[in-house]
MIMAR-131096 format. One record per residue (C-alpha): residue in one letter; x, z, y. Coordinates in steps of 0.25 Angstrom, whole numbers, padded with zeros to 4 digits, always signed. Each point is the difference from the previous one (the first is absolute). Example, Ala and Ser with C-alpha at 12.3 -4.5 7.8 and 13.67 -1.06 7.14 Angstrom:
MIMAR-131096
a+0049+0031-0018/s+0006-0002+0014/
***
This chain:
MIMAR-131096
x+0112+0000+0018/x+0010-0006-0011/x+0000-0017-0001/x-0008-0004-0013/x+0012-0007-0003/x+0009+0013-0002/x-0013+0006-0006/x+0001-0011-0011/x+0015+0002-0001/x+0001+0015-0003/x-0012-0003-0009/x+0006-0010-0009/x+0011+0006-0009/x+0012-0006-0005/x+0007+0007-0012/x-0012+0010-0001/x+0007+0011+0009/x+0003-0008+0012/x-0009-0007+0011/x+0005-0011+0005/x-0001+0005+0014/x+0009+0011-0005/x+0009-0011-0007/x+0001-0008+0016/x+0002+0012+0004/x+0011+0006-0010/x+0015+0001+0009/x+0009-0011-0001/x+0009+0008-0008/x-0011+0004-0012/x-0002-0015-0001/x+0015-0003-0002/x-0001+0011-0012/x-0010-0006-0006/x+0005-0013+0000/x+0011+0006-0005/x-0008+0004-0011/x-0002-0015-0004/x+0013+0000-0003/x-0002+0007-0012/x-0009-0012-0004/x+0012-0011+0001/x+0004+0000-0014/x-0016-0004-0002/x+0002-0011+0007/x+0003-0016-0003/x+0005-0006+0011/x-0002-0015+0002/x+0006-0002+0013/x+0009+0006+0014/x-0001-0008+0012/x+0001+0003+0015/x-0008-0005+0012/x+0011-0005+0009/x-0008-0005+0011/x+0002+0006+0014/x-0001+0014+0002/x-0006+0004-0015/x+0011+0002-0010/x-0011+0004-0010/x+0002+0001-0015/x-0007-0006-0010/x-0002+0007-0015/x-0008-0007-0011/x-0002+0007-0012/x-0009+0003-0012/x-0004+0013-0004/x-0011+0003-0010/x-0006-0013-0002/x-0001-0001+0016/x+0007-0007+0011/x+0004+0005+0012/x+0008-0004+0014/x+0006+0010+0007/x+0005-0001+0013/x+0009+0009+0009/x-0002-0003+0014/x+0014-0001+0011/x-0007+0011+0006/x+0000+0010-0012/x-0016-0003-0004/x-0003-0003-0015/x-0011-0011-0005/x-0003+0000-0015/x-0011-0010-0004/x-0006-0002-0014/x+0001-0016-0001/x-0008-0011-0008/x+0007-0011-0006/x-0003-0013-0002/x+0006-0010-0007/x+0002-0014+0009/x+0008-0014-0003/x+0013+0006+0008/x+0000+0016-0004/x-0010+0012+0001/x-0008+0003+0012/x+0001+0014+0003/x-0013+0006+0007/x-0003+0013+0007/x-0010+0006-0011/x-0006+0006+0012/x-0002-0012+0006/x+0007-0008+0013/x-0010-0002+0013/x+0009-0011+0005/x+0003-0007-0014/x+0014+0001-0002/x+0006+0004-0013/x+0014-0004-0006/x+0005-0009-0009/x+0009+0005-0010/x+0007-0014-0003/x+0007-0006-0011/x+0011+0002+0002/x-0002+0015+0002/x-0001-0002+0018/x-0010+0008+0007/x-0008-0008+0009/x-0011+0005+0012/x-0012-0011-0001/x-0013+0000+0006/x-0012-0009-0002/x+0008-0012+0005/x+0014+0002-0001/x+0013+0009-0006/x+0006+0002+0011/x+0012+0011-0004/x+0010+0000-0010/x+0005+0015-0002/x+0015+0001-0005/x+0005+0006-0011/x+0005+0013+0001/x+0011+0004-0009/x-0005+0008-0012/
***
């Protein structure tokens, strides 16, 4: 008997033709060609900002860009993985907080400061400056 969670994802469908169980389950090497795809959407895109994680063991790249009136976050992983986030923005005294429009359990977000610095903050504090990567 199948998991209702499986049951739920082959059910719910993400560009129409696909499950997203058949999306988890595509081969690595169908993702990277359809990332690849994205690329054809990079003249589309503004973008705001590089930066890299350069704390231990992550490496991770940072992209903030606009594209049709939205604003997304887009993060490849040390490890090969892929993030991209939809954000909120908010305007603040010191820059723009940038929040997960999906939401964030633990609070975070980022600050996008003045002086153009992406910063990881939670609830209490920003605690992580990413540098700039070269453009």
């Amino acid at each position: 008997m199948e998991s209702k969670l499986r049951v739920m994802l082959d059910k719910t469908n993400v560009n129409g033709s696909q499950s997203l169980l058949q999306v988890i389950e595509m081969p690595v090497v169908e993702k990277r060609k359809r990332l690849n795809w994205q690329e054809q959407d990079m003249d589309k895109r503004e973008i705001i900002g590089n930066w890299i994680d350069e704390r231990p063991s992550l490496g991770d790249k940072i992209t903030l860009y606009r594209q049709n009136d939205k604003l997304f976050l887009e993060t490849w992983y040390n490890d090969g993985c892929h993030s991209l986030d939809e954000m909120q923005a908010t305007e603040v005294e010191n820059g723009i907080k940038l929040e997960d429009l999906g939401g964030n359990l633990f609070g975070e977000y980022f600050l996008l400061s003045t002086d153009n610095s992406l910063q990881f903050c939670n609830s209490s504090e920003c605690f992580y400056t990413a540098k700039r990567a070269a453009a």
